[in-house]
N, CA, C and O atoms as a GROMACS GRO file, in nm:
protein
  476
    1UNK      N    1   0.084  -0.119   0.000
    1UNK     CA    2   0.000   0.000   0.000
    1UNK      C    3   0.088   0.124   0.000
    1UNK      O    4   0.167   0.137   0.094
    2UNK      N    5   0.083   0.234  -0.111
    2UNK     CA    6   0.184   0.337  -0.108
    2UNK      C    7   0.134   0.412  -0.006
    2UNK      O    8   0.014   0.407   0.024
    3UNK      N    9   0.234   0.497   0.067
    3UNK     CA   10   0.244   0.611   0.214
    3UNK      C   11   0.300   0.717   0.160
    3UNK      O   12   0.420   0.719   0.129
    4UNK      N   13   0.191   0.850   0.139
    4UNK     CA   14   0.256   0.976   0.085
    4UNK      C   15   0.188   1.051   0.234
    4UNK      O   16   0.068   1.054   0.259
    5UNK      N   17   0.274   1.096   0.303
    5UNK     CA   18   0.280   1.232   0.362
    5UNK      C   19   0.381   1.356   0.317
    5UNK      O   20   0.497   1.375   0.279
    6UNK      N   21   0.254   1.431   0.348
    6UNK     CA   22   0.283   1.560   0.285
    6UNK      C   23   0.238   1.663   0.410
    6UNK      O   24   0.122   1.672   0.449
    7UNK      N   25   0.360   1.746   0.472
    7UNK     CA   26   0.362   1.848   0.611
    7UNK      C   27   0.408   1.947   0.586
    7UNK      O   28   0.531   1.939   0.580
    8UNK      N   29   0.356   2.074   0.560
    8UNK     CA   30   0.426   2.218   0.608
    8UNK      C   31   0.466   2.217   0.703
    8UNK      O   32   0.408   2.151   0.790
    9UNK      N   33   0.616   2.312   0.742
    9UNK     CA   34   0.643   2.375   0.863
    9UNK      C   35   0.667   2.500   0.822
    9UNK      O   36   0.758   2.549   0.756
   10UNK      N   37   0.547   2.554   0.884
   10UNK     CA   38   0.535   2.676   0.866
   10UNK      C   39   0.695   2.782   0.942
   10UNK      O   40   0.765   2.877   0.906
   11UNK      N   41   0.688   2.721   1.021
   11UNK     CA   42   0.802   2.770   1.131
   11UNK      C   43   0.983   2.817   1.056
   11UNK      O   44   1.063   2.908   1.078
   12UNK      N   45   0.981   2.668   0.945
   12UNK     CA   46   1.075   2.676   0.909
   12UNK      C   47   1.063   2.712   0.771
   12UNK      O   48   1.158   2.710   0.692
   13UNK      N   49   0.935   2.747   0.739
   13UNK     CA   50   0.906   2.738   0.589
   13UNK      C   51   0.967   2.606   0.520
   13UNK      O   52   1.073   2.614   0.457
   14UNK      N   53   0.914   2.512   0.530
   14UNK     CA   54   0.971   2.413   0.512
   14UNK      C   55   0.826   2.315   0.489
   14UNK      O   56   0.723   2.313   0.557
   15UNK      N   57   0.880   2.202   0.308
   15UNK     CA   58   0.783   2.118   0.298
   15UNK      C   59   0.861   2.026   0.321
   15UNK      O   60   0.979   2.024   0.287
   16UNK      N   61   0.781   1.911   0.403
   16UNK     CA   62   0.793   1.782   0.408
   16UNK      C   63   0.738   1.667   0.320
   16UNK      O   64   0.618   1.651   0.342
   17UNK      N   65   0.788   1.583   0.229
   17UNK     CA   66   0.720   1.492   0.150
   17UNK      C   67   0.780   1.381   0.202
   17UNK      O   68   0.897   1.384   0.239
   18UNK      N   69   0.680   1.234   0.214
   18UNK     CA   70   0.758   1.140   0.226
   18UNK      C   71   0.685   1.020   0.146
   18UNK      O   72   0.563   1.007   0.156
   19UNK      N   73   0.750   0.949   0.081
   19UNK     CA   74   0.714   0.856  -0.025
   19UNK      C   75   0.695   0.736  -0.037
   19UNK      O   76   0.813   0.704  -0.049
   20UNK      N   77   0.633   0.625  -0.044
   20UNK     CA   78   0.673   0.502   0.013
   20UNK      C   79   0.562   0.418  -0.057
   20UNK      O   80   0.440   0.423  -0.042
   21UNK      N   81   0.657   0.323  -0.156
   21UNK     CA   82   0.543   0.206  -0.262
   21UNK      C   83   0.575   0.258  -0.431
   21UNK      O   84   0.653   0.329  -0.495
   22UNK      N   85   0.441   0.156  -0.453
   22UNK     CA   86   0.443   0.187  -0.574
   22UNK      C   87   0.339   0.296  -0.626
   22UNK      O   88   0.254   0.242  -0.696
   23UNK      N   89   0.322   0.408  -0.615
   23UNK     CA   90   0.230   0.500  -0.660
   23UNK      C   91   0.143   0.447  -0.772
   23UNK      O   92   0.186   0.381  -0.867
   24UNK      N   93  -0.003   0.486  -0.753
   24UNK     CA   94  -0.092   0.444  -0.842
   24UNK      C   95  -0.152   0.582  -0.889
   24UNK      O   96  -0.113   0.674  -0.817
   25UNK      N   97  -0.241   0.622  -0.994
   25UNK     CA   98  -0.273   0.711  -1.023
   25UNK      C   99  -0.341   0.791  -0.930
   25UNK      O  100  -0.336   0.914  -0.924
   26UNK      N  101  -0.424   0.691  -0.836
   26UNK     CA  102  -0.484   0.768  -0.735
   26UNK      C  103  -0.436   0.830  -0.646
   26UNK      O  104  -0.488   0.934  -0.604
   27UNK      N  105  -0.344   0.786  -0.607
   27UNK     CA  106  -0.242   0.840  -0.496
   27UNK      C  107  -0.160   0.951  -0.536
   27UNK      O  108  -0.142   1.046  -0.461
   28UNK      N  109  -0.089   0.940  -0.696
   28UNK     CA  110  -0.046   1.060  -0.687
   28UNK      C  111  -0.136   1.184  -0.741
   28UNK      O  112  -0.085   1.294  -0.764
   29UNK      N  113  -0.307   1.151  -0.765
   29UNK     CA  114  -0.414   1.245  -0.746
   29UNK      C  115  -0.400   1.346  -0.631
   29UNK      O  116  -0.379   1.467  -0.635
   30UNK      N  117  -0.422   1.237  -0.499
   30UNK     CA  118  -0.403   1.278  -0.396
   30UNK      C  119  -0.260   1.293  -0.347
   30UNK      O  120  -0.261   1.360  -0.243
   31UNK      N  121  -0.188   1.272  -0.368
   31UNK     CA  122  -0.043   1.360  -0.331
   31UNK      C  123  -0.077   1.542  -0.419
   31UNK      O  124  -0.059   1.631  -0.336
   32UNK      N  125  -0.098   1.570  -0.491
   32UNK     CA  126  -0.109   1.637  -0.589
   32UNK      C  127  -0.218   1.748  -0.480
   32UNK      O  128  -0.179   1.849  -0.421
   33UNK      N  129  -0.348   1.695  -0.479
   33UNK     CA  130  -0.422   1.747  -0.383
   33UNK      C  131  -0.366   1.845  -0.262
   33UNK      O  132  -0.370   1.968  -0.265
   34UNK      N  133  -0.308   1.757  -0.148
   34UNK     CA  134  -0.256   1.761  -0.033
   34UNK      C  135  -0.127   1.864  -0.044
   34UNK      O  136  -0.121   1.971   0.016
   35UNK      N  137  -0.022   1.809  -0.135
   35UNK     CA  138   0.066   1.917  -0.156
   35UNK      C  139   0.022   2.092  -0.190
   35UNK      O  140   0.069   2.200  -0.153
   36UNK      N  141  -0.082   2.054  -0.273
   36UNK     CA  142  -0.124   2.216  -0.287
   36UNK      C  143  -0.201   2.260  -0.150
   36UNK      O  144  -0.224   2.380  -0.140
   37UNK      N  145  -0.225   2.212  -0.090
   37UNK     CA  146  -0.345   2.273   0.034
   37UNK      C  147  -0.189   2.327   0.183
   37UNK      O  148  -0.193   2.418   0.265
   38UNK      N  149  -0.048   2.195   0.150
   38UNK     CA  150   0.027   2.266   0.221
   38UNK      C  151   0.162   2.388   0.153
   38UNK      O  152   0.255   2.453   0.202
   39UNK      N  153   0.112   2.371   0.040
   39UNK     CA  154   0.237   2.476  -0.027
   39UNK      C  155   0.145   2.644  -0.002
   39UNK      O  156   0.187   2.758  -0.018
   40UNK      N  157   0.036   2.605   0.033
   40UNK     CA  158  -0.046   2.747   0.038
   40UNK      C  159  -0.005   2.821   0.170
   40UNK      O  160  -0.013   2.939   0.202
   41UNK      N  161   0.054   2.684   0.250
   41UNK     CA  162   0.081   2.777   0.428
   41UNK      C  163   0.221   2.833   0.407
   41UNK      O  164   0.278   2.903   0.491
   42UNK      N  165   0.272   2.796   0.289
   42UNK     CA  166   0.431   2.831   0.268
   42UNK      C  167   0.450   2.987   0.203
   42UNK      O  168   0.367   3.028   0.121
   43UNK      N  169   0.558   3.067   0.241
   43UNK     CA  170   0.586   3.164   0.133
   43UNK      C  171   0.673   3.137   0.057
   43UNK      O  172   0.766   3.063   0.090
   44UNK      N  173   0.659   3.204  -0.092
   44UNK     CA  174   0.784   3.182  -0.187
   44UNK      C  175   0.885   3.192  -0.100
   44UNK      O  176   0.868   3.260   0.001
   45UNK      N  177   1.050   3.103  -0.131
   45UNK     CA  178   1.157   3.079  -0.136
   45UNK      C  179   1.190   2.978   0.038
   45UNK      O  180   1.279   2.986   0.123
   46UNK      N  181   1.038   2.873   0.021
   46UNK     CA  182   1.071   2.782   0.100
   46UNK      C  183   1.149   2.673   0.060
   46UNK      O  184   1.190   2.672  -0.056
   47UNK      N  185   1.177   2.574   0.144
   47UNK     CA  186   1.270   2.466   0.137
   47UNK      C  187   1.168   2.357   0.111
   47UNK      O  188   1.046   2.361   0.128
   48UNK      N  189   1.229   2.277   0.076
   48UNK     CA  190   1.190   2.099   0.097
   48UNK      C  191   1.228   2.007   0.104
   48UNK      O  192   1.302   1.973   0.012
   49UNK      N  193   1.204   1.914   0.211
   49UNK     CA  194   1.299   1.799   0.198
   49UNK      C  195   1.221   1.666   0.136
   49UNK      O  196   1.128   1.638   0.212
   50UNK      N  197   1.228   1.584   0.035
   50UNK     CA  198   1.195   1.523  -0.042
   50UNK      C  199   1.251   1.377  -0.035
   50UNK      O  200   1.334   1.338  -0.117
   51UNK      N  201   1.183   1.266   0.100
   51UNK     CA  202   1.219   1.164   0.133
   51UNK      C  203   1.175   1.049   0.035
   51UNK      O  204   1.063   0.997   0.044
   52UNK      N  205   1.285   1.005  -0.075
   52UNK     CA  206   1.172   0.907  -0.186
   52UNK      C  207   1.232   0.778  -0.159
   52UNK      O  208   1.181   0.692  -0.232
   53UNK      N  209   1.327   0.730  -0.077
   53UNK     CA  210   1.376   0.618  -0.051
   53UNK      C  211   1.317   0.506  -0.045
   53UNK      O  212   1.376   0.399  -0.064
   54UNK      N  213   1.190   0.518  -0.017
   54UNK     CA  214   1.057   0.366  -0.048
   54UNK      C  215   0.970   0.387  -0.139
   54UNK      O  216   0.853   0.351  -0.145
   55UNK      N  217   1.051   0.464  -0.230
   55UNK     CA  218   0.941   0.510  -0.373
   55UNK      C  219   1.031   0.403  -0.482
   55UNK      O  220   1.150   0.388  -0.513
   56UNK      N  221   0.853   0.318  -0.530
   56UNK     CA  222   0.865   0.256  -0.626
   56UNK      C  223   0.857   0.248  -0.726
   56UNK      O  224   0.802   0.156  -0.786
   57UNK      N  225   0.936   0.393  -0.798
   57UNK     CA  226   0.889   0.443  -0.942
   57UNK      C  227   0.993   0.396  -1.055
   57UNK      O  228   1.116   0.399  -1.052
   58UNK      N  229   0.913   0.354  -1.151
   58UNK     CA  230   1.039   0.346  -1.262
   58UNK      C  231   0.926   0.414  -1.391
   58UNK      O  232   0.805   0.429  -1.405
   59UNK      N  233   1.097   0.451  -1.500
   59UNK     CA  234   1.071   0.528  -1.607
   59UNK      C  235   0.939   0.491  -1.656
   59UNK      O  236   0.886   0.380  -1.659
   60UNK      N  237   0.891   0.616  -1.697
   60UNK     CA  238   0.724   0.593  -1.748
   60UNK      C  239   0.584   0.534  -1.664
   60UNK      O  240   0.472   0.501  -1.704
   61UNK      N  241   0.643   0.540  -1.534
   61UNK     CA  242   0.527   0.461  -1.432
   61UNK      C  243   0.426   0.584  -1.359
   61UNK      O  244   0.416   0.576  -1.236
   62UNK      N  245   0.366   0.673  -1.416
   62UNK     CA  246   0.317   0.757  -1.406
   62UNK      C  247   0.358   0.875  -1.380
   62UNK      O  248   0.317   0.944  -1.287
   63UNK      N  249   0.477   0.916  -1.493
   63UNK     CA  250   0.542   1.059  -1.505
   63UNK      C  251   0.524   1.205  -1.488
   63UNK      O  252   0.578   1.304  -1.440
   64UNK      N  253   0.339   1.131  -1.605
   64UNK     CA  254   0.254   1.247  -1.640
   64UNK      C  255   0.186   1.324  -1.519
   64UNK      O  256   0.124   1.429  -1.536
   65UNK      N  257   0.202   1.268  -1.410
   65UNK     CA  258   0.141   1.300  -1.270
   65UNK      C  259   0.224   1.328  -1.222
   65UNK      O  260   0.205   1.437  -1.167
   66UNK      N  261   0.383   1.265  -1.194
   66UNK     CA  262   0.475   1.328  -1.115
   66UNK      C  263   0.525   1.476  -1.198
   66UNK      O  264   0.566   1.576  -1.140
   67UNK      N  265   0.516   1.468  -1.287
   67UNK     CA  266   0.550   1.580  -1.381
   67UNK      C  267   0.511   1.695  -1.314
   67UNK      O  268   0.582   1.783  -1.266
   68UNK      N  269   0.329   1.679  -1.319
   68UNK     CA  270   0.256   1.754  -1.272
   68UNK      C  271   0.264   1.820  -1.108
   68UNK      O  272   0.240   1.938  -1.081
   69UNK      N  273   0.309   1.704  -1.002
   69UNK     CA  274   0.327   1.746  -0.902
   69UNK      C  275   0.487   1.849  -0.865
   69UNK      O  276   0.506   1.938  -0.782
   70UNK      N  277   0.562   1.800  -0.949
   70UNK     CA  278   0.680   1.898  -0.933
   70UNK      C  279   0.695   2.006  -1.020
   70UNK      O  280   0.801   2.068  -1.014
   71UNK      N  281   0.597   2.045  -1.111
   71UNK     CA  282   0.553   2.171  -1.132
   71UNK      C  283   0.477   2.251  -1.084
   71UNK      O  284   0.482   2.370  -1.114
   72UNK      N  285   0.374   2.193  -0.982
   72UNK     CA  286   0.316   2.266  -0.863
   72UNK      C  287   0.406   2.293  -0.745
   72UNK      O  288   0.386   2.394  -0.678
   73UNK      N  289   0.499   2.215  -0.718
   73UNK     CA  290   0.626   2.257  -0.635
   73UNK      C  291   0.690   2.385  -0.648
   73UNK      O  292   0.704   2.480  -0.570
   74UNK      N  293   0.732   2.356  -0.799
   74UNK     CA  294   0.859   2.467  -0.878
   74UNK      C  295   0.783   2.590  -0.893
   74UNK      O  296   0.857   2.685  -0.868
   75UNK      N  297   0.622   2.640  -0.935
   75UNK     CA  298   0.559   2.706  -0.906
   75UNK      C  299   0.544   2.810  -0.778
   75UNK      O  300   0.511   2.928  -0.784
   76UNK      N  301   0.580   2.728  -0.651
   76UNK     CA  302   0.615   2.807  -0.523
   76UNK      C  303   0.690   2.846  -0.479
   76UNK      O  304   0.701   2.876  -0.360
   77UNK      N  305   0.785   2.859  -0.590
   77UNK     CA  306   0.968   2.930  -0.594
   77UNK      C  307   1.021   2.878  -0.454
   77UNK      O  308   1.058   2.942  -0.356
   78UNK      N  309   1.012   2.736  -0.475
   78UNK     CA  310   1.140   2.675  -0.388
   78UNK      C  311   1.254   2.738  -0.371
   78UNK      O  312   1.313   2.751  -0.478
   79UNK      N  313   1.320   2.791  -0.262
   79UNK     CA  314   1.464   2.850  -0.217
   79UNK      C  315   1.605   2.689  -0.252
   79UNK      O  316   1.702   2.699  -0.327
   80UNK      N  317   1.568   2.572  -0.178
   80UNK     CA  318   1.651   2.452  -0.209
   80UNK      C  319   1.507   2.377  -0.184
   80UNK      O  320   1.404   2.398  -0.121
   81UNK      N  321   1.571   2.257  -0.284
   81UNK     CA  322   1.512   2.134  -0.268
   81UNK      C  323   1.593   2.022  -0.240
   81UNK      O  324   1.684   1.984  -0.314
   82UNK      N  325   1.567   1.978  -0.153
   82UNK     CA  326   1.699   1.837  -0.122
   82UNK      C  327   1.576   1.689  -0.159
   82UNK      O  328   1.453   1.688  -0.171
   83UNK      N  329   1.666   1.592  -0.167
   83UNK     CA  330   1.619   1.482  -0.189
   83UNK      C  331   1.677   1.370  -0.114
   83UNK      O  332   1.774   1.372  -0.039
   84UNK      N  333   1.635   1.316  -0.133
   84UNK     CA  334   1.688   1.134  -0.041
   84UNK      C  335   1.578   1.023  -0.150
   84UNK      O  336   1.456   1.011  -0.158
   85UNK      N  337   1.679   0.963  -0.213
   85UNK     CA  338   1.570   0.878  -0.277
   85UNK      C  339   1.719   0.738  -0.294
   85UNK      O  340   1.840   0.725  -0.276
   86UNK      N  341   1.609   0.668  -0.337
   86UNK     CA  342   1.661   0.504  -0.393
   86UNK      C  343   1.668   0.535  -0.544
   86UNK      O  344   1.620   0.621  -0.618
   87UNK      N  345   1.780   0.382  -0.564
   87UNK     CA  346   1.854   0.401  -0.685
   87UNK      C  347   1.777   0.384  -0.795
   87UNK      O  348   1.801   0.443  -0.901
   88UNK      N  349   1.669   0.293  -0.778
   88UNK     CA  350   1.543   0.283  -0.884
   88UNK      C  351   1.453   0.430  -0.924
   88UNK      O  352   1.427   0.488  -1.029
   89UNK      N  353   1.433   0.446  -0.823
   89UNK     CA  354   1.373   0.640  -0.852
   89UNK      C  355   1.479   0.743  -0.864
   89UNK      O  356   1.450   0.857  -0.903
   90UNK      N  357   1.597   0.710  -0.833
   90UNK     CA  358   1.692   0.824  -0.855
   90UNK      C  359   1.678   0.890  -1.069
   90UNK      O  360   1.654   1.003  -1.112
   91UNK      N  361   1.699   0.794  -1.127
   91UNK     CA  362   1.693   0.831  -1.241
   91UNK      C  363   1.550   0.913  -1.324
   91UNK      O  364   1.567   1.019  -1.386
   92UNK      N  365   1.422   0.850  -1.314
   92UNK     CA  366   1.323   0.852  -1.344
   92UNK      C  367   1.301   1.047  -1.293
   92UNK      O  368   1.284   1.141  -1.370
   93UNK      N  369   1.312   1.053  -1.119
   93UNK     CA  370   1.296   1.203  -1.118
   93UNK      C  371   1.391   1.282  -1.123
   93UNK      O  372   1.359   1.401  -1.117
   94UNK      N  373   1.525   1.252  -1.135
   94UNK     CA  374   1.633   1.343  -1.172
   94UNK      C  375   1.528   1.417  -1.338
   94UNK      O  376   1.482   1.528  -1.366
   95UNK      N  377   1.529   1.335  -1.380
   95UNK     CA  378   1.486   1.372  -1.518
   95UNK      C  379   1.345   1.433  -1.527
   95UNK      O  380   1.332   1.527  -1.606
   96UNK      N  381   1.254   1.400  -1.468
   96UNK     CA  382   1.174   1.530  -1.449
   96UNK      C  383   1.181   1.678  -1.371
   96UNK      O  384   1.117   1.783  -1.385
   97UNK      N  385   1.289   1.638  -1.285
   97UNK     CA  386   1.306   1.771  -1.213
   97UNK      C  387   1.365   1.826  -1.306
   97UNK      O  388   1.306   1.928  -1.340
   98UNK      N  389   1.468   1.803  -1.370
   98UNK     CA  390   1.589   1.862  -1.467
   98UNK      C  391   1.422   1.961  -1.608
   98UNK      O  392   1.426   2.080  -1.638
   99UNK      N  393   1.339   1.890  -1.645
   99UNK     CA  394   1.243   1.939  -1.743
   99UNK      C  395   1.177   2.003  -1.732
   99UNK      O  396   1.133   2.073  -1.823
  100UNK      N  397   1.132   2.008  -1.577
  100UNK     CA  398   1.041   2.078  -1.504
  100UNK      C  399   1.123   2.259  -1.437
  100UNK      O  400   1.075   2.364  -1.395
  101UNK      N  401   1.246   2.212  -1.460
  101UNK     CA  402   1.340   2.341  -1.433
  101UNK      C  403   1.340   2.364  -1.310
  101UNK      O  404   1.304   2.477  -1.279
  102UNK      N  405   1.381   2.262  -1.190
  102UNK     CA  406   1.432   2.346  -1.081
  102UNK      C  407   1.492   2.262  -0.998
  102UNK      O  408   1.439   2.152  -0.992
  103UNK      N  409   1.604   2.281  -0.920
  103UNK     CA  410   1.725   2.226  -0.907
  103UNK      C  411   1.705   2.151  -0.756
  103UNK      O  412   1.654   2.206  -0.658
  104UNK      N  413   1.743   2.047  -0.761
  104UNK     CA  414   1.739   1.962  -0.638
  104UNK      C  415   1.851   1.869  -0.652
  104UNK      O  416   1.884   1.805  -0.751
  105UNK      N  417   1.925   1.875  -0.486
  105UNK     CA  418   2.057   1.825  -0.451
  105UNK      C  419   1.980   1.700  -0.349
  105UNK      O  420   1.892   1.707  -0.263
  106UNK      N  421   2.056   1.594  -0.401
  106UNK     CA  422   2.082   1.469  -0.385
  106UNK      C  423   2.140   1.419  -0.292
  106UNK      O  424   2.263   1.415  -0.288
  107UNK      N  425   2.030   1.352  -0.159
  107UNK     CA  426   2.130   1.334  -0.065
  107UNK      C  427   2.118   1.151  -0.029
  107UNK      O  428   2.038   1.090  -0.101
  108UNK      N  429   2.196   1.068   0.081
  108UNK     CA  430   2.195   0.945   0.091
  108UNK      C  431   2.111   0.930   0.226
  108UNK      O  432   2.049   0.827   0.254
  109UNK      N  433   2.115   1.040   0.306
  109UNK     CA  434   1.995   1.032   0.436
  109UNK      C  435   1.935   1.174   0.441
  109UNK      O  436   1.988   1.272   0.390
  110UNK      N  437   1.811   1.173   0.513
  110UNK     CA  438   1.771   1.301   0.556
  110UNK      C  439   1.847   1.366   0.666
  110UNK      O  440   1.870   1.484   0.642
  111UNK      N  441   1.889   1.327   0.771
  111UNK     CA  442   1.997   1.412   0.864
  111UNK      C  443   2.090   1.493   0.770
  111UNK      O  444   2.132   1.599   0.815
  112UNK      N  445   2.128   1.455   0.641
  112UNK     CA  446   2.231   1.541   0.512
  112UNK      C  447   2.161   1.626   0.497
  112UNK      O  448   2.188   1.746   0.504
  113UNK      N  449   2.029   1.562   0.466
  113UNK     CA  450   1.940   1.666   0.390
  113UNK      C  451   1.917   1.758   0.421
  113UNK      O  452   1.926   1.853   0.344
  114UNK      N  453   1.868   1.777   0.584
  114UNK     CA  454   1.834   1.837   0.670
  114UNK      C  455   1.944   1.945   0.695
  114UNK      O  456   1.900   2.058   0.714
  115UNK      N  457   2.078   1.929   0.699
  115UNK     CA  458   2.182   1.983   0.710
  115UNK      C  459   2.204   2.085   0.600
  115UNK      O  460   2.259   2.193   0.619
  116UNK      N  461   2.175   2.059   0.529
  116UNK     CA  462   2.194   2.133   0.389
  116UNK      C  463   2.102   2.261   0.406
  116UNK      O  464   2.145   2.374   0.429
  117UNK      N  465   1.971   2.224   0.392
  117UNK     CA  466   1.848   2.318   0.421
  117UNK      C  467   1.874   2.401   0.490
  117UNK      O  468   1.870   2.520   0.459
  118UNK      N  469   1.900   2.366   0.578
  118UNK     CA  470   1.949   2.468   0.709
  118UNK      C  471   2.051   2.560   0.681
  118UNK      O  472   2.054   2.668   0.740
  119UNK      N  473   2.117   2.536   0.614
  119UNK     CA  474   2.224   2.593   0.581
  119UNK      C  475   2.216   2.725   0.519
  119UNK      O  476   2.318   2.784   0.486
   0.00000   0.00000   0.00000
């Protein structure tokens, strides 16, 4: 069963995503949903940390939706975007982020990630 949470911190201006399965169309409906209701508590040039390490995506496994969700991201003039993902999804969203135009650094845990942001 895929696990998408999706958390503003308002505090830190900061989105939280966390990813987990194989995404079905419905889910990333509702990821899609949820992300916009918390990018609204955010102001332009927030952060995000982008946990995809139990994301079960490969090339072409519903792009047209992730496409869509990281252009509603890039839309809220992200300041950094960090990532943490597995080697199976590493490729698939490098390449939509890269199309979608907005830059996200690649990390192997969130404590990195986290480090970075902050920074």
């Amino acid at each position: 069963m895929p696990l998408i949470e999706v958390k503003a911190d308002v505090e830190k201006n900061r989105l939280y995503m966390k990813l987990v399965g194989l995404p079905t169309p419905e889910k990333a409906v509702e990821l899609k949903s949820r992300l916009i209701i918390e990018l609204r508590k955010l102001k332009p040039g927030f952060t995000m940390l982008n946990d995809s390490r139990g994301l079960l995506l490969e090339k072409g496994n519903i792009t047209g939706m992730v496409t869509e969700i990281m252009q509603a991201i890039a839309a809220g003039k992200p300041s950094k975007v960090a990532r943490v993902v597995n080697e199976l999804a590493a490729e698939p969203l490098e390449e939509i982020s890269t199309n979608v135009g907005y830059q996200v650094r690649v990390f192997d845990s969130v404590q990195k990630a986290e480090k970075f942001l902050d920074s």
